[in-house]
N, CA, C and O atoms as a printed pandas DataFrame, in Angstrom:
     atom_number atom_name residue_name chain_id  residue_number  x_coord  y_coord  z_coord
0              1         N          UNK        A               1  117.369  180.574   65.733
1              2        CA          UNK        A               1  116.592  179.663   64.903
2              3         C          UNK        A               1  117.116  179.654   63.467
3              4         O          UNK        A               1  116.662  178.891   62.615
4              5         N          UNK        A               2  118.053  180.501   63.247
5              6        CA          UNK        A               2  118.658  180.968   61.816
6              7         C          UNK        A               2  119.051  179.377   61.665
7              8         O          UNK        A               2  118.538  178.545   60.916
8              9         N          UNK        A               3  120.100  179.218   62.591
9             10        CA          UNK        A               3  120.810  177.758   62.368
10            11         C          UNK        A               3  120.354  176.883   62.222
11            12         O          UNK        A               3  121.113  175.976   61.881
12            13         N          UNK        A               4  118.809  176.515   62.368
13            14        CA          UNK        A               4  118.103  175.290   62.262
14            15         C          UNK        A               4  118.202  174.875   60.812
15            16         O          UNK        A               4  118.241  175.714   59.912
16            17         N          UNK        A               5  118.244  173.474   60.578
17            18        CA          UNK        A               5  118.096  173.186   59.314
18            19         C          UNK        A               5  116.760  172.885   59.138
19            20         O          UNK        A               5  115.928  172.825   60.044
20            21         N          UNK        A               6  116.455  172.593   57.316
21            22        CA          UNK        A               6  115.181  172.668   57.015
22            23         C          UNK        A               6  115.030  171.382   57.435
23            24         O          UNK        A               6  115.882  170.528   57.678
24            25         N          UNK        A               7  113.653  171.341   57.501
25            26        CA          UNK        A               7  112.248  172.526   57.222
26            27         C          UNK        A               7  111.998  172.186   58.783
27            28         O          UNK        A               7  110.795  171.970   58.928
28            29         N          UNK        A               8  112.644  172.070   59.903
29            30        CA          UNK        A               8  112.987  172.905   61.342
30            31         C          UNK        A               8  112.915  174.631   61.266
31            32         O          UNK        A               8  112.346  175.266   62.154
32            33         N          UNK        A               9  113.579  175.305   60.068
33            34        CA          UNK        A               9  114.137  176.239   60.414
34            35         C          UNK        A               9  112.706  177.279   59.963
35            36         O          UNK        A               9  112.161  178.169   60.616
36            37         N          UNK        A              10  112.468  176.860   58.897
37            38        CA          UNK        A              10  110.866  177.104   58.103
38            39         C          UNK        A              10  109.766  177.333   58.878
39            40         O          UNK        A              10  109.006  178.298   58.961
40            41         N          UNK        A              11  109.828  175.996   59.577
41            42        CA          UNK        A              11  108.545  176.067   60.554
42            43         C          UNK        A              11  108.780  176.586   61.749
43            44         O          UNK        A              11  107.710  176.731   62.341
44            45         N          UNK        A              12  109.600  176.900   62.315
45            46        CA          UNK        A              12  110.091  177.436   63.592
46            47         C          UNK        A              12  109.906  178.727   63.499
47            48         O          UNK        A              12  109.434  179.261   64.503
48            49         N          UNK        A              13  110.268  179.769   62.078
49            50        CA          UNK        A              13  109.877  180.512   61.832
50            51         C          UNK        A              13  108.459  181.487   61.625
51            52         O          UNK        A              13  108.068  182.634   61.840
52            53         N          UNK        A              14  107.850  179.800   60.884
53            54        CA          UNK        A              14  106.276  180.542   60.905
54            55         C          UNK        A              14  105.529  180.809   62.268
55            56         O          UNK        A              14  104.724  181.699   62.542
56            57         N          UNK        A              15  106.210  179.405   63.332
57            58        CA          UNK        A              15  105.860  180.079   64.315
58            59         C          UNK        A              15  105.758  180.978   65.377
59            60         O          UNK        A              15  104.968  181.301   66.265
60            61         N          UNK        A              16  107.286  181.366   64.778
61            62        CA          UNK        A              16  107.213  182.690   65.483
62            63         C          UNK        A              16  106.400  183.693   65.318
63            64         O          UNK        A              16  105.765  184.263   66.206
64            65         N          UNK        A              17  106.405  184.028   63.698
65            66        CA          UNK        A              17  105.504  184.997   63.360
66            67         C          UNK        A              17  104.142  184.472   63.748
67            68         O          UNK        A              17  103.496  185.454   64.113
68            69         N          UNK        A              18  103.718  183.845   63.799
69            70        CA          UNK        A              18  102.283  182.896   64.532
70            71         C          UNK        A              18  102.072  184.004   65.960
71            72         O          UNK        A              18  101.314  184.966   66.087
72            73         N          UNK        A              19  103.090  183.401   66.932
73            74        CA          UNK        A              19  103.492  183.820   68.670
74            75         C          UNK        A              19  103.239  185.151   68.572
75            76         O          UNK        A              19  102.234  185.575   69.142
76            77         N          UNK        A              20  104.079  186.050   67.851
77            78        CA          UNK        A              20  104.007  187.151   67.758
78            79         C          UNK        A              20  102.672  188.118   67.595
79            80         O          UNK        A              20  102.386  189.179   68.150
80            81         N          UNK        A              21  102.126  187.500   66.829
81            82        CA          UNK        A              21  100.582  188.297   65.978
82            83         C          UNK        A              21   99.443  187.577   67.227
83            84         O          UNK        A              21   98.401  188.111   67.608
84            85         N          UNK        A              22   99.943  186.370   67.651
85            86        CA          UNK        A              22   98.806  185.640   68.536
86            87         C          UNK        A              22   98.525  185.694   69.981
87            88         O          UNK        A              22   97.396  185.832   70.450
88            89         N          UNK        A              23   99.585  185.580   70.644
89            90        CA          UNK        A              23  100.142  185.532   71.660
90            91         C          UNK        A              23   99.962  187.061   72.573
91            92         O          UNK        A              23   99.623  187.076   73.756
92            93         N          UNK        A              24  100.268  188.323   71.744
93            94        CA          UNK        A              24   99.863  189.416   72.381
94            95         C          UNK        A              24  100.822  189.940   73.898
95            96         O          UNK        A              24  100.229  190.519   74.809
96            97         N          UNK        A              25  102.228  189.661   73.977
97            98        CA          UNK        A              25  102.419  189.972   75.074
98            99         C          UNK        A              25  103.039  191.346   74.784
99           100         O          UNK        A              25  103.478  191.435   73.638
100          101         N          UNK        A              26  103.143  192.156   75.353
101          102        CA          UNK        A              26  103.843  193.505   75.578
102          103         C          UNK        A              26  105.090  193.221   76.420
103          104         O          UNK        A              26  106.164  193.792   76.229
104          105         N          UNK        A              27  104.840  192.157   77.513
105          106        CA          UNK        A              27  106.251  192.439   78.014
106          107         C          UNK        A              27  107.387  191.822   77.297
107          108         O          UNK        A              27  107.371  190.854   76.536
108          109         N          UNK        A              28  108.676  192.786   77.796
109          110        CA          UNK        A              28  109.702  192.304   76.695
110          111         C          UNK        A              28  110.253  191.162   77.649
111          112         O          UNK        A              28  110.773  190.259   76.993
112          113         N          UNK        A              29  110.276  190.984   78.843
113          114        CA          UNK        A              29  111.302  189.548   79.586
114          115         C          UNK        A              29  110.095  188.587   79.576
115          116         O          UNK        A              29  110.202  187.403   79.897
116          117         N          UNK        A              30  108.729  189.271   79.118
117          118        CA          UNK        A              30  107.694  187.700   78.905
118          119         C          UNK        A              30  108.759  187.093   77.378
119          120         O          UNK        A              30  109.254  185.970   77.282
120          121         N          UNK        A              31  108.832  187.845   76.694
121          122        CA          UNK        A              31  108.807  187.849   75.021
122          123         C          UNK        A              31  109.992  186.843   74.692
123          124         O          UNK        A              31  110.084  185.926   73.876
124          125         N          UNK        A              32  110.850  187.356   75.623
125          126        CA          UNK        A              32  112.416  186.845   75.700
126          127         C          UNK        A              32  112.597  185.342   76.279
127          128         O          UNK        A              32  113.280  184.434   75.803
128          129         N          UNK        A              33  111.763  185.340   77.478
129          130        CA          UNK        A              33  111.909  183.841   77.751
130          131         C          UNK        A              33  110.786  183.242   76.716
131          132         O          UNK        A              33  110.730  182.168   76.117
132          133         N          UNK        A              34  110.314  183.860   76.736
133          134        CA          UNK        A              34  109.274  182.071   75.576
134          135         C          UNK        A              34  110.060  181.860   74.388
135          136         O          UNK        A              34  110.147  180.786   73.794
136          137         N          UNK        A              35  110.649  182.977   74.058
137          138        CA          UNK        A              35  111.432  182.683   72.422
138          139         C          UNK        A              35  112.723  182.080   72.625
139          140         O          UNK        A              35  113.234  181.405   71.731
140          141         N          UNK        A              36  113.427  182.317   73.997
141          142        CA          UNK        A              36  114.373  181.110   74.659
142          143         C          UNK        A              36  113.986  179.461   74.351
143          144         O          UNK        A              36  114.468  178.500   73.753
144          145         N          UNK        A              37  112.807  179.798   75.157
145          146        CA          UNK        A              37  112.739  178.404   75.272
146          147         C          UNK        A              37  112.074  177.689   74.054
147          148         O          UNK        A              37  112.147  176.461   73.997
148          149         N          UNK        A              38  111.396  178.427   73.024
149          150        CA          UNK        A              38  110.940  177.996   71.584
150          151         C          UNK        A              38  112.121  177.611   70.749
151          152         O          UNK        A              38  112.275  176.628   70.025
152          153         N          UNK        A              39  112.924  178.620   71.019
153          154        CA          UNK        A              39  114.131  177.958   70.283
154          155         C          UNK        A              39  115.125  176.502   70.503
155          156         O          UNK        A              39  115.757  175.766   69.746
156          157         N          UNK        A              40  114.887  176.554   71.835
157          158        CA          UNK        A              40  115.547  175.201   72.794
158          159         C          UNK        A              40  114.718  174.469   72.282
159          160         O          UNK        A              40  115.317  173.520   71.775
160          161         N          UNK        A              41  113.154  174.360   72.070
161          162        CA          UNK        A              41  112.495  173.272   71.941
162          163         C          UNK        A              41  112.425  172.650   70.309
163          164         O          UNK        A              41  111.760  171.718   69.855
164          165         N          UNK        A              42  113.419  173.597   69.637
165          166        CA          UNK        A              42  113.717  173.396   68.275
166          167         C          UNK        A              42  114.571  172.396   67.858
167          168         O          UNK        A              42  114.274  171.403   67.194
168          169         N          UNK        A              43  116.213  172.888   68.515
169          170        CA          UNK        A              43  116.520  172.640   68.859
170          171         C          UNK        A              43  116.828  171.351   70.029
171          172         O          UNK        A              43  117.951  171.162   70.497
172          173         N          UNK        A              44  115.998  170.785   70.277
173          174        CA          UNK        A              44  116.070  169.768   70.882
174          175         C          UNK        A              44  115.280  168.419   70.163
175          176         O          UNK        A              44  115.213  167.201   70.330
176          177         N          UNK        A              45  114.930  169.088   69.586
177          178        CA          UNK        A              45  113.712  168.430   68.688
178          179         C          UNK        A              45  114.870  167.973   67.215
179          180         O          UNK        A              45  115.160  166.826   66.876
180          181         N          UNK        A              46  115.346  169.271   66.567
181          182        CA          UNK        A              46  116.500  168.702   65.478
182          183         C          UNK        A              46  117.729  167.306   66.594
183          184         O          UNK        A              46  118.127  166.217   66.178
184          185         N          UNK        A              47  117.935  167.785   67.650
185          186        CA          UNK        A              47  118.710  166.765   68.180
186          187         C          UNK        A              47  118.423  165.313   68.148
187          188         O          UNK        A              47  118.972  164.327   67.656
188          189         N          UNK        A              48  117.169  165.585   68.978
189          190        CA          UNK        A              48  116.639  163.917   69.260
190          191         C          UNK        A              48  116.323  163.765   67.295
191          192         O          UNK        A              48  116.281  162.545   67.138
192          193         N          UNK        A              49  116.172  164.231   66.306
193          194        CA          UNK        A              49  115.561  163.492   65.222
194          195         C          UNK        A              49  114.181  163.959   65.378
195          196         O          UNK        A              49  113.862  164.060   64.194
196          197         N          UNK        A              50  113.409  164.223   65.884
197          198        CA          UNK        A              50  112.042  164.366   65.941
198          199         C          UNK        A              50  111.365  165.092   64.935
199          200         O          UNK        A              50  111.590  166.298   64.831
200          201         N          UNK        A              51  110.566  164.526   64.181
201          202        CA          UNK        A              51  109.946  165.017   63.165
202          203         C          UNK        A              51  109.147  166.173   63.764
203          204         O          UNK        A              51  108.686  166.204   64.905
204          205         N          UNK        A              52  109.022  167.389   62.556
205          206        CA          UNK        A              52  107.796  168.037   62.831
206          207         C          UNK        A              52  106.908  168.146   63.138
207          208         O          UNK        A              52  106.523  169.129   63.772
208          209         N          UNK        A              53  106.092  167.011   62.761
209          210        CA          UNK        A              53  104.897  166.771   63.351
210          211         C          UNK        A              53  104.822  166.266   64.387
211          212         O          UNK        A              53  103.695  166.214   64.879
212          213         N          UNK        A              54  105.972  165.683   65.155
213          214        CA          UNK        A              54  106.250  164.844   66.437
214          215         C          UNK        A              54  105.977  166.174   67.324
215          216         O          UNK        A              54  105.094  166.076   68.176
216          217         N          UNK        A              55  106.825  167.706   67.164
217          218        CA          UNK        A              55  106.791  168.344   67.873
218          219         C          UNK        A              55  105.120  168.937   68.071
219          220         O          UNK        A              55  104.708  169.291   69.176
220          221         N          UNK        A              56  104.266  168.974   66.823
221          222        CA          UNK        A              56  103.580  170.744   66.555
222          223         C          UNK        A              56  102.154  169.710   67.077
223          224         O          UNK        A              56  101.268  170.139   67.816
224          225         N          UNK        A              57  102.194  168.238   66.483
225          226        CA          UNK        A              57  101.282  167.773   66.634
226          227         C          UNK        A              57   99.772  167.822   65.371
227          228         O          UNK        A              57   99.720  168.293   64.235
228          229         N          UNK        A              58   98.974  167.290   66.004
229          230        CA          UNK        A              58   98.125  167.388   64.620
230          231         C          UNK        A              58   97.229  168.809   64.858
231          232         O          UNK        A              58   96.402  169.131   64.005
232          233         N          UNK        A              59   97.421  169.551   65.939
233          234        CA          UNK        A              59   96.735  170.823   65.061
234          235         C          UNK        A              59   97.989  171.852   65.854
235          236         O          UNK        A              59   98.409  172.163   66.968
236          237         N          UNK        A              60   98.244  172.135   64.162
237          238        CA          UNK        A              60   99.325  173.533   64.423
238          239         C          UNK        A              60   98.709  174.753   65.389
239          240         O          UNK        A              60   99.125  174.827   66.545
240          241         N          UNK        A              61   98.048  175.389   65.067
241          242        CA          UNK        A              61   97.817  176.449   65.512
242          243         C          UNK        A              61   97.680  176.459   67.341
243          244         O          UNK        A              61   98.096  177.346   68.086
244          245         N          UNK        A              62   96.799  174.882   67.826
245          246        CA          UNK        A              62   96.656  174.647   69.112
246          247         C          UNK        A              62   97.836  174.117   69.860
247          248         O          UNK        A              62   97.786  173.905   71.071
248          249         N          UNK        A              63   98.781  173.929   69.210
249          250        CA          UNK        A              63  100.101  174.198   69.754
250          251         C          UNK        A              63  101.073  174.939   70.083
251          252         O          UNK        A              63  101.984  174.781   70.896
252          253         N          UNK        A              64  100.728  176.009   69.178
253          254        CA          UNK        A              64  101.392  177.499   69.534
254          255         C          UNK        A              64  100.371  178.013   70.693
255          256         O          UNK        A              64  100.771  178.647   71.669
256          257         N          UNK        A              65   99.177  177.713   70.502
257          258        CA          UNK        A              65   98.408  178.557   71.704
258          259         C          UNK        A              65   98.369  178.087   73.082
259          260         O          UNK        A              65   98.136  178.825   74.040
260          261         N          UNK        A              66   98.659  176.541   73.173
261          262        CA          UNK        A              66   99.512  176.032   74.329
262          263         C          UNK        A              66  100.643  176.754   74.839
263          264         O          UNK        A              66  100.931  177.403   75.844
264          265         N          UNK        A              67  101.136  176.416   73.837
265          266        CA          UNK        A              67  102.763  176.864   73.879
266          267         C          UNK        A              67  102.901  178.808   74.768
267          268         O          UNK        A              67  103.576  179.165   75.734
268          269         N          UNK        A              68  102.217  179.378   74.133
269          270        CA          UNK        A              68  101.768  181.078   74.384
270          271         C          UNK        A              68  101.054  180.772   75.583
271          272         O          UNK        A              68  101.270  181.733   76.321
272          273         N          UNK        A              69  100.433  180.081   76.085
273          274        CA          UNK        A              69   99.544  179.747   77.399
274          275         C          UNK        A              69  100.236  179.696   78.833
275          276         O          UNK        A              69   99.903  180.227   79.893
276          277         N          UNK        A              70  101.314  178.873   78.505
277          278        CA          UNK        A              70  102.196  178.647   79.178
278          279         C          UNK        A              70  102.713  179.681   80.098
279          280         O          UNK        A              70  102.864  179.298   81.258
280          281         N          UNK        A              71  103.036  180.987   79.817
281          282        CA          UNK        A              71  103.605  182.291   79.809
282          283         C          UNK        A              71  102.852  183.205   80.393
283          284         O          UNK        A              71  101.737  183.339   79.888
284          285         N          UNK        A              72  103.116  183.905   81.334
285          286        CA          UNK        A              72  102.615  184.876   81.978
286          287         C          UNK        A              72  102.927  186.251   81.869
287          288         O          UNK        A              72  103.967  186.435   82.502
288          289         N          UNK        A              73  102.417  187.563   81.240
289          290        CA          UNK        A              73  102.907  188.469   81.243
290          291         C          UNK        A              73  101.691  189.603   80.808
291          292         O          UNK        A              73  100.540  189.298   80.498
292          293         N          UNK        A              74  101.975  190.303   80.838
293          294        CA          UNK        A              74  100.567  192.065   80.324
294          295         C          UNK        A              74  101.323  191.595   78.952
295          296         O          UNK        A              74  102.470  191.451   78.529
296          297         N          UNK        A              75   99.370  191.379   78.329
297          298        CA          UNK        A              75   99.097  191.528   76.920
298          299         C          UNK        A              75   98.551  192.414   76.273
299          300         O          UNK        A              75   97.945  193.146   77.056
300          301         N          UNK        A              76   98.437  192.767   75.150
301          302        CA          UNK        A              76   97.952  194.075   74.514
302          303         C          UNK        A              76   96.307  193.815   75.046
303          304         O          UNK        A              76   95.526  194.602   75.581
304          305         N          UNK        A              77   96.177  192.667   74.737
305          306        CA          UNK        A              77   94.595  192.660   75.238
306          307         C          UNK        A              77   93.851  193.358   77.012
307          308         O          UNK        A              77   92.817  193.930   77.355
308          309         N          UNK        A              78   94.810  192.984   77.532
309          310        CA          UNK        A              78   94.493  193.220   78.663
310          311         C          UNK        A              78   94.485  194.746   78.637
311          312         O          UNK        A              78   93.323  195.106   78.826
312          313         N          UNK        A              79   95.088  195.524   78.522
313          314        CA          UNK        A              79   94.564  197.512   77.813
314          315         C          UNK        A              79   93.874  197.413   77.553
315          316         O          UNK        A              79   93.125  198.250   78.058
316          317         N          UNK        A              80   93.263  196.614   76.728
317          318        CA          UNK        A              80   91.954  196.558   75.989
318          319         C          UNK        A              80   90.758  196.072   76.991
319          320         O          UNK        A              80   89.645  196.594   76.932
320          321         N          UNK        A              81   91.074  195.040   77.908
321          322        CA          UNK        A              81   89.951  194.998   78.892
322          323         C          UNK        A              81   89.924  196.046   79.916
323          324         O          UNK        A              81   88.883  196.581   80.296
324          325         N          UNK        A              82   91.154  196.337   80.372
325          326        CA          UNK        A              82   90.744  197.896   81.121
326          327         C          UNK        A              82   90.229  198.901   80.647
327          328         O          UNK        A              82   89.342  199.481   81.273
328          329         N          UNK        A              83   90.662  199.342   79.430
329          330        CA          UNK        A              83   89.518  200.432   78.915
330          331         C          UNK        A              83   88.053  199.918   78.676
331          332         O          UNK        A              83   87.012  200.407   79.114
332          333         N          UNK        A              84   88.213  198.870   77.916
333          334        CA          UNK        A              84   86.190  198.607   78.067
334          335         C          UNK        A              84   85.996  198.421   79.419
335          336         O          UNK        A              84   84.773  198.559   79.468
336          337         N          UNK        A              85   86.315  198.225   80.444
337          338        CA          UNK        A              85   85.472  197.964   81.829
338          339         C          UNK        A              85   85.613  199.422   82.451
339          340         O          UNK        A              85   84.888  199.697   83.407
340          341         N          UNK        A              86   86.537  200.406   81.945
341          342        CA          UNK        A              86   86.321  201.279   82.191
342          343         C          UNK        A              86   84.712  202.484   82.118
343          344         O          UNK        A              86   83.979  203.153   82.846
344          345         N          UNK        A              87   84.939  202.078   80.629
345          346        CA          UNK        A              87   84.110  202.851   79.936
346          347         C          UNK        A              87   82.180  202.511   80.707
347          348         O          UNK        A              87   81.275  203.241   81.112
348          349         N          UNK        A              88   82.437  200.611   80.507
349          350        CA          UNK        A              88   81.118  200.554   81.545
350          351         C          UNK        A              88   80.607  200.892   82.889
351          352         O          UNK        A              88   79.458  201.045   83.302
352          353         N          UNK        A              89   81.833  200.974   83.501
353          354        CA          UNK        A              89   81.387  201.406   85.045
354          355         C          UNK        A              89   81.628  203.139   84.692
355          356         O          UNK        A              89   81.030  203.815   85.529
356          357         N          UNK        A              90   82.023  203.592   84.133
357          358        CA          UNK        A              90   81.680  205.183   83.883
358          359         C          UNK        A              90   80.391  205.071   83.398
359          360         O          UNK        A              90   79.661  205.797   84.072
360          361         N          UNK        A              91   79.752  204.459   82.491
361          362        CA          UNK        A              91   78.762  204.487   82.217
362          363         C          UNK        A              91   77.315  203.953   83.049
363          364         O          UNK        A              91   76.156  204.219   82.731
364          365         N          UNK        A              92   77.722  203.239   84.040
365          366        CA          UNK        A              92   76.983  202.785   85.164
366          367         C          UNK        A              92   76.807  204.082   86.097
367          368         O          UNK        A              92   75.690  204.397   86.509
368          369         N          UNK        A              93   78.039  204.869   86.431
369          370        CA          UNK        A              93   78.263  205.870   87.269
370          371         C          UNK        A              93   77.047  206.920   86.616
371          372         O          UNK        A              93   76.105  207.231   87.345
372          373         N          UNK        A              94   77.115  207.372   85.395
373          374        CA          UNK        A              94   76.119  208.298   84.679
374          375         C          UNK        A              94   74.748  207.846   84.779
375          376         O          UNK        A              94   73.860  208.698   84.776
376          377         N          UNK        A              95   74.444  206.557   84.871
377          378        CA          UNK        A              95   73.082  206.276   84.856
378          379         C          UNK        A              95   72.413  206.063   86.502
379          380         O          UNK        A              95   71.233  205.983   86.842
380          381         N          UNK        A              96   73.370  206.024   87.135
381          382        CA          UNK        A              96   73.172  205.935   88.944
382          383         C          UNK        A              96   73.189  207.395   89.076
383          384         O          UNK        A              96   73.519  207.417   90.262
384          385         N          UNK        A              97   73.100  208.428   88.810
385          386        CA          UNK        A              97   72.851  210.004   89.138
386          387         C          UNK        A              97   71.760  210.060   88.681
387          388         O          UNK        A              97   71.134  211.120   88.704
């Protein structure tokens, strides 16, 4: 994405850091193909001419979360739902004795 020219290269950027903080995946071959193909879609986008806003649309943020939707992989969150469902059915277990 280095190579993109502006303000392609700007915004391609923020959204990475966006993906990254939002998106939540742990796996690294989830991580690798979406940022493949984010970059292709940059990239394809500087090709055809396509304005920024052609790509991101009118709400930024619900385009990255599309975009992150797309993708299948173990997210930090999901640790996070196994330990709380843990903790309740241990705690179900203590109150059934």
């Amino acid at each position: 994405m280095d190579a993109l020219p502006e303000p392609y290269r700007r915004t391609a950027k923020a959204y990475q850091r966006y993906l990254l903080q939002s998106a939540g995946y742990v796996d690294g071959d989830t991580l690798v193909t979406m940022f493949s193909d984010f970059a292709d879609l940059w990239e394809r986008a500087v090709a055809d001419q396509t304005p920024v806003r052609g790509v991101v649309g009118e709400d930024p943020a619900g385009f990255a979360d599309e975009f992150a939707a797309a993708y299948t992989g173990r997210q930090w969150l999901d640790k996070e739902r196994e330990r709380l469902s843990a903790v309740v059915a241990e705690a179900e277990r203590e109150q059934s004795r």
